[in-house]
N, C-alpha and C positions, 0 to 999 in steps of 0.2 A: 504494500500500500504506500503511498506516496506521502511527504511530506503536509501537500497542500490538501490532499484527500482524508488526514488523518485531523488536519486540522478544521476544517468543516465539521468533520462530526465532531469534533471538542467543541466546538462553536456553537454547532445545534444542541448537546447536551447543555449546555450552558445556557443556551434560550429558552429550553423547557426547564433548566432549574432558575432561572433569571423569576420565569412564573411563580415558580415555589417558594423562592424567597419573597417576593414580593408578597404576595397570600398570605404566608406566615406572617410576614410583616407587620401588614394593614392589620389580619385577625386579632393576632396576640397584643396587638397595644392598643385595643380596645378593653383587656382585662391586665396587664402589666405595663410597665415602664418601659418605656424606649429602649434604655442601655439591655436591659435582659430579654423583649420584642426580638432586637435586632440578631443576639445572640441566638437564639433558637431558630430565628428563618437564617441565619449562616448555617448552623448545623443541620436542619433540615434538608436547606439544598445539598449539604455537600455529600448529606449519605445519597439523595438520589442521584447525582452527577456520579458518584463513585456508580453507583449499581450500573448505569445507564454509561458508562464507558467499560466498565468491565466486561459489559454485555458485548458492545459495538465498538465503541471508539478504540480500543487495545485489546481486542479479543485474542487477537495472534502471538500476542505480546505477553500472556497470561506468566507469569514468573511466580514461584511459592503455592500460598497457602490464600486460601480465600481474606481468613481474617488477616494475613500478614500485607497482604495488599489494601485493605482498609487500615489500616495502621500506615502504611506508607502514605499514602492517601493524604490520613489525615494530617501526618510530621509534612508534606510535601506542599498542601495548602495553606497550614498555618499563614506565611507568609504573606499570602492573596488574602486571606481572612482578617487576619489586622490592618492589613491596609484599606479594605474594603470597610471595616471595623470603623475604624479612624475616621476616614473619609466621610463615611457616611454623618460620624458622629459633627466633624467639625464643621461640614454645608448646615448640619438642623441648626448647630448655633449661630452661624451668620444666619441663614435665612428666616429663623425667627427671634434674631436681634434679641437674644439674650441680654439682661444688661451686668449682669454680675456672674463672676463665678460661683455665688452659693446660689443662684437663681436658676447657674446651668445645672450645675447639681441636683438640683430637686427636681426639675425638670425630667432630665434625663436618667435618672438613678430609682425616683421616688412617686412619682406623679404618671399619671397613666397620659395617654395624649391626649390632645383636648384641639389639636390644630386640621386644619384640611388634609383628607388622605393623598393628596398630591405630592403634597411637600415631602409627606414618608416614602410615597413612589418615588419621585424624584432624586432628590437626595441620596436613594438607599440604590438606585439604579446607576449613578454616577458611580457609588462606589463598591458594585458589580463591574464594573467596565475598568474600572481602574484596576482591580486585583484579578482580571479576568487572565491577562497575559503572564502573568507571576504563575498563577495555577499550571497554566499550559506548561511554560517550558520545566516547571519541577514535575509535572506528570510526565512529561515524555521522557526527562533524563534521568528521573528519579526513581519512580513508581513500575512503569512499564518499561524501564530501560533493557 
């Protein structure tokens, strides 16, 4: 399989977990806080993108043990997740003009969301995109090398 064939389906898995995080996103911070929201649709997507590359995107590439490659996975993402983490975290505070940091705090730690679901789409999409290419080249030289 080709370099640019391999990375279309990392792309398109990415698009149908892009879905899943988002969904988690909006749902969960309608009963939790942003900071721990945003956490579980990170984790969310990343066991389905694992399943849904394991399946298609690196099937030939299968190396170990089922759970040894979800372990990889997850050491291999980390670095796309905090940045997508971050990212996302630091657009909600410019774009809803926090004015202090004990106000970002409660906000984001303590207080469930109370703003337009755009902002959460938005913001939490930018920082899919950001951490999207991080993921890719530690899955391909990392996970399924």
């Amino acid at each position: 399989m080709s370099y640019l064939e391999r990375l279309f389906k990392f792309a398109t898995v990415g698009a149908l977990g892009t879905v899943v995080n988002e969904g988690v996103f909006v749902l969960s911070s309608e009963f939790f806080p942003i900071a721990l929201s945003l956490g579980l649709a990170i984790e969310a997507s990343l066991i389905f993108n694992f399943i849904l590359n394991d399946m298609w995107t690196f099937r030939d590439k299968r190396n170990g043990s089922y759970l040894k490659r979800l372990i990889k996975f997850h050491g291999s993402s980390y670095l796309g997740n905090v940045i997508q983490y971050l990212t996302t975290i630091i657009l909600l505070i410019y774009f809803l003009h926090i004015p202090s940091v004990c106000q970002g705090l409660y906000t984001l730690f303590l207080d469930k969301y109370g703003q337009p679901t755009v902002t959460l789409l938005f913001t939490n999409f930018l920082g899919i995109i950001v951490g999207f290419l991080v993921r890719f080249f530690t899955s391909l030289k990392y996970v399924w090398a």
